[in-house]
GULO-817156 format. One record per residue: residue in three letters; z, x, y of N, C-alpha, C in turn. Coordinates in pm, whole numbers, plus 50000, padded with zeros to 5 digits. Atoms other than C-alpha are relative to their C-alpha. Layout:
N
alaZXYZXYZXY/...
***
This chain:
239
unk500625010050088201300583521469499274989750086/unk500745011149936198230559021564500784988949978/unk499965013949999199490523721629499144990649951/unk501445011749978195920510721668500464989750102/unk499765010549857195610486921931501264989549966/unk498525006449995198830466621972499864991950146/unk500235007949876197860454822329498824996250033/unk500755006849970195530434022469499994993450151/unk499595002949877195080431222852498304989250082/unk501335012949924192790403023045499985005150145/unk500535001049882191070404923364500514984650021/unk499805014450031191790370323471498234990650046/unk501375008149905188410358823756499205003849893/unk501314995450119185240355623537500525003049850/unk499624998250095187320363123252500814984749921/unk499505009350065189420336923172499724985850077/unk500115010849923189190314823440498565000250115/unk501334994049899185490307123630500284996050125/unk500034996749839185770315224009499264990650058/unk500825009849904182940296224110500844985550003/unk499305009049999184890266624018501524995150082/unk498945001849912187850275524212499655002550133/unk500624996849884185710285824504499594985150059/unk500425010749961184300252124501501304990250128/unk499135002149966187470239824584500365002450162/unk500044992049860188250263024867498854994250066/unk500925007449895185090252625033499954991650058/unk499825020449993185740215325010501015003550072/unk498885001049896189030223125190499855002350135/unk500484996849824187480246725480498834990650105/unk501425014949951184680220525524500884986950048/unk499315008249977187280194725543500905002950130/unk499374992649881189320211925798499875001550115/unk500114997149826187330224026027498484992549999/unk501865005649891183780206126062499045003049946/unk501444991950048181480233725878499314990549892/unk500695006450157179270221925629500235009649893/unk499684996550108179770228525290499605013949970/unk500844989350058176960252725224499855013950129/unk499594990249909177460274725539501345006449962/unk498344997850054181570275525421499065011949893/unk500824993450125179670288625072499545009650017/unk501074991049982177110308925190501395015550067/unk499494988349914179990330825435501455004349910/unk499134992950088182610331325159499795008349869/unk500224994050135180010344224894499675018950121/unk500054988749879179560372325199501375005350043/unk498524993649968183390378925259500525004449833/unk499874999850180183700381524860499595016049963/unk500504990650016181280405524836500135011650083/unk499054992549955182420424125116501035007849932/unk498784999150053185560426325028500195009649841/unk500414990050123184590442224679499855009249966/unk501324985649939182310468724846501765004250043/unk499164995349996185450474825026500915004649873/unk498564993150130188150478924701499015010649923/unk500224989150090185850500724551499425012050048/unk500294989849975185370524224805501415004750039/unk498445001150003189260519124869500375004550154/unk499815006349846189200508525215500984989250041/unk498735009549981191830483625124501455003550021/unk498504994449997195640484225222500204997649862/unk499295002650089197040487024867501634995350024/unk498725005549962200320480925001500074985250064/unk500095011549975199080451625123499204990650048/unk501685004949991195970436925035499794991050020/unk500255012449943196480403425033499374996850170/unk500525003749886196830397925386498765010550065/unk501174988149979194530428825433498184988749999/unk501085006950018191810407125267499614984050084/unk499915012449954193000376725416499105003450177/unk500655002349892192160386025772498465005950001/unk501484999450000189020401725699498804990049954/unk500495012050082188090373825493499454988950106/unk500155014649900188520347125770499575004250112/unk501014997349854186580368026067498844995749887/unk501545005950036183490364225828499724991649929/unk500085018850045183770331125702500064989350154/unk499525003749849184770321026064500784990850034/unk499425012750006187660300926014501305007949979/unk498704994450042191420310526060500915004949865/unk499544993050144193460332225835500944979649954/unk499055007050008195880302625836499214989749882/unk500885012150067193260275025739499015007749851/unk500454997350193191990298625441500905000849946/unk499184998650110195200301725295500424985649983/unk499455014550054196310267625326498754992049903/unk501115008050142192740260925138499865003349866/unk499704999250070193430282624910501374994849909/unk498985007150054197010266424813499714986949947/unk500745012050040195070234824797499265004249828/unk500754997150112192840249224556500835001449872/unk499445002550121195280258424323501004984249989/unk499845012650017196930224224353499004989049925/unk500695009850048194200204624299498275004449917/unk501364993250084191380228124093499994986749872/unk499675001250112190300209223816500095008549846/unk499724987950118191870228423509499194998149872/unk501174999150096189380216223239498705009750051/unk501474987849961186320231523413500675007950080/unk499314990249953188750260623552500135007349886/unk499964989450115189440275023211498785000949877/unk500554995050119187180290722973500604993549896/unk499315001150081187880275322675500175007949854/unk500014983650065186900305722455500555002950017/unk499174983549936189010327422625501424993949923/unk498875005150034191770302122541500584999949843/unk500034997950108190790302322186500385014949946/unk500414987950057190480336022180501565008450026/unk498914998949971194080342922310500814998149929/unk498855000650114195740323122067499765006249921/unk499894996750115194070339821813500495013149968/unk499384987349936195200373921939501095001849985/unk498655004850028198530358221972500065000249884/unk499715005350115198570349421643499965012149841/unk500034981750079197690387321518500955009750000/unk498544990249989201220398921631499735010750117/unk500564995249867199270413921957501065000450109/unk499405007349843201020415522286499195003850127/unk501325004949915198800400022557500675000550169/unk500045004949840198610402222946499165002950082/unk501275001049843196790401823269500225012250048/unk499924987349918195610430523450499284995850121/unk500755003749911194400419623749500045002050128/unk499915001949841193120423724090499774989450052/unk499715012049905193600403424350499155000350163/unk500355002349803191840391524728501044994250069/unk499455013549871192650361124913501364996449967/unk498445003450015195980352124719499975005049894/unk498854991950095198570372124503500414995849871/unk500004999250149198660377424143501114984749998/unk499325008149995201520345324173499284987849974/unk501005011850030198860320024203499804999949853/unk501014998550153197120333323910501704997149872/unk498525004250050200660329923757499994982849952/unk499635011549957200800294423883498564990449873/unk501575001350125197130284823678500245001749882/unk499914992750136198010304723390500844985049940/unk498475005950021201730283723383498984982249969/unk500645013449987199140247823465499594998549830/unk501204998750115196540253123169500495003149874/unk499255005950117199640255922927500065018649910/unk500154989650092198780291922810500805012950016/unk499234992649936201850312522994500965009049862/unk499064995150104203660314222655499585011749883/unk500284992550046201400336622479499905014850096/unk499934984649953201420364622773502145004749996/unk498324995749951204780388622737499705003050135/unk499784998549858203650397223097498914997350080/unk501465000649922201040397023351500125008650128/unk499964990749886200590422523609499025000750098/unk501365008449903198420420423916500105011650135/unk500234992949921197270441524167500745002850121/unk499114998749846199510432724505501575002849942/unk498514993150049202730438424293500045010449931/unk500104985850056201680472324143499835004350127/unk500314992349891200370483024454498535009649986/unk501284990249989197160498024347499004987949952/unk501975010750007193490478724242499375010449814/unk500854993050073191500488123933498595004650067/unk499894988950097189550509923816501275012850004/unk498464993250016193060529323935500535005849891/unk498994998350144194390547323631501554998550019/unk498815005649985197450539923779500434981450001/unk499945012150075196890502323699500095002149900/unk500044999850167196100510523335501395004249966/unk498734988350038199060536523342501234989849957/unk498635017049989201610499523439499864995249817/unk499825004950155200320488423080500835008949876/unk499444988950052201330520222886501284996450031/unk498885001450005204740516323051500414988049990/unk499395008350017205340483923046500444997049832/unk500295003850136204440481922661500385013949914/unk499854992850094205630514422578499035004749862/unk501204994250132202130528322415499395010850081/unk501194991649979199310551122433498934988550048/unk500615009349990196310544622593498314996449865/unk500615004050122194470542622263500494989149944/unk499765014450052196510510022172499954991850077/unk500805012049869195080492822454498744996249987/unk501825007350004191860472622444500174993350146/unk499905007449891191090461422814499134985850023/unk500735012550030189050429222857499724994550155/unk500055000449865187460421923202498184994250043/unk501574999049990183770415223354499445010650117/unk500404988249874183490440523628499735015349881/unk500764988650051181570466423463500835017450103/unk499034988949919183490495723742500924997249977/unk498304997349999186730480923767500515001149838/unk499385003050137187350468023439499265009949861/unk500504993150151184960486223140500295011550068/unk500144988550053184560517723277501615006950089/unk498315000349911188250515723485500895005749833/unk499474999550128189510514323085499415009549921/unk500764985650038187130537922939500805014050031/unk499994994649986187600561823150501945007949985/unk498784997050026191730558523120500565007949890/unk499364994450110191440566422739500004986349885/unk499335011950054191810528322628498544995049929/unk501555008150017189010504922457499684990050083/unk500665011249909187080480922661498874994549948/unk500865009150028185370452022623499184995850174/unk501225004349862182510440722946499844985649900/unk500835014050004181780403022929499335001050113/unk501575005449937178220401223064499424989249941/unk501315013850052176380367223043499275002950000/unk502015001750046173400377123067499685010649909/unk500784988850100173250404222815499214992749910/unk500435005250151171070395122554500035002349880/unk499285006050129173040405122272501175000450014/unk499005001950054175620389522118501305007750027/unk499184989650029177760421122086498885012749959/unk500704987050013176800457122134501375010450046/unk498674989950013179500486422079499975012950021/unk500014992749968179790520122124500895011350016/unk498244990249966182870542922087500534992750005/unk498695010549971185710525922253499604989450103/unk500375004449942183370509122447498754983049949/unk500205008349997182130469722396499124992050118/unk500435014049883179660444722592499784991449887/unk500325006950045179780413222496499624987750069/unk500615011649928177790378322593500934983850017/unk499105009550037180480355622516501305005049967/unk498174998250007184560357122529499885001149835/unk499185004950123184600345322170499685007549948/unk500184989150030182930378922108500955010749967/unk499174992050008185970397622166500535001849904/unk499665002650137187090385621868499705016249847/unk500864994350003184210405521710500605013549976/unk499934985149934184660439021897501095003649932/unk498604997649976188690439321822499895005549880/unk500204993050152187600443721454499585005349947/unk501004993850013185180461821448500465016350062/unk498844985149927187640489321689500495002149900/unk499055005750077190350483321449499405008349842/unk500434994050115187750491421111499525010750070/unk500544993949954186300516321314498505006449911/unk501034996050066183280517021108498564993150088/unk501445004049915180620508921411498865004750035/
***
């Protein structure tokens, strides 16, 4: 017997919470630290980022242990000790500000999920620091009580698009992956990571220019509060 979707899993970066904003952060710390200027810090962490990316998706990363994996690669091409990026990152989550850190769509869009008898969590990969942080944010911004869990890349041990990430949801939640809707902005890891598992997926792209555009089990939308949208539109399946 179909369920119909019953779960609901978040990406967290770009998804719920915007990166650039916590990046900012980080910068201001390594700039503070060691001397660099701001926009050099910037310029070599939007270059260890992207790196780093290229790497997980050709799966050049230790899954067993990516963090620090990422960490030291991170801080040869930024050029600033592993030590002094993690202590900027700890900063960062200390002192991010959490109004312009959270989406507030996404937040909306959570409770309302919540509020559908859904059960909600994070699927997420991870770089510079361990799904825990993202924990630590979640727990800040007040919205910890609507996930039953959150799962994250350095404590599974694998990275999306992985079907053995997706697979963690299935067991944790005891479903198919037809009662999964995934929710993410990485077009590889996240839409077609979920797609290709079996599950529905939603793509938040900003710059699409529409609204909502659907497709099978497959969703882009221009706005979080879209998801909304999509979920019902799965759900009637008349798209």
């Amino acid at each position: 017997m179909n369920m119909g979707i019953t779960v609901v899993s978040f990406d967290v970066w770009d998804t719920l919470f915007r990166l650039n904003t916590f990046n900012e952060v980080i910068v201001k710390e390594i700039s503070s630290a060691t001397g660099i200027q701001r926009n050099e810090v910037s310029s070599n962490l939007i270059k260890a980022y992207a790196l780093l990316k290229d790497y997980r998706t050709k799966g050049i990363l230790r899954q067993d242990n990516i963090v620090n994996h990422c960490l030291k690669i991170g801080a040869q091409v930024i050029e600033v000790s592993e030590e002094i990026l993690k202590r900027s990152i700890v900063k960062a989550v200390l002192n991010v500000d959490l109004e312009r850190l959270l989406d507030r769509e996404a937040q909306y869009v959570i409770k309302k999920i919540f509020s559908q008898g859904k059960q909600i969590t994070t699927l997420g990969n991870v770089i510079y620091w361990p799904g825990a942080y993202n924990r630590i944010l979640i727990e800040k911004v007040g919205l910890t009580k609507y996930f039953a869990t959150q799962l994250y890349a350095d404590e599974l041990k694998c990275s999306k698009p992985s079907k053995k990430m997706f697979f963690e949801v299935c067991e944790t939640f005891n479903v198919k992956p037809e009662n999964i809707v995934h929710i993410g902005d990485n077009k590889v890891e996240d839409y077609e990571g979920a797609l290709t598992f079996g599950s529905y997926s939603v793509l938040v792209n900003h710059s699409s220019k529409e609204e909502l555009h659907i497709e099978g089990k497959g969703a882009v939308i221009n706005r979080i509060n879209k998801v909304l949208d999509a979920l019902y539109l799965f759900e009637k399946g008349d798209y």
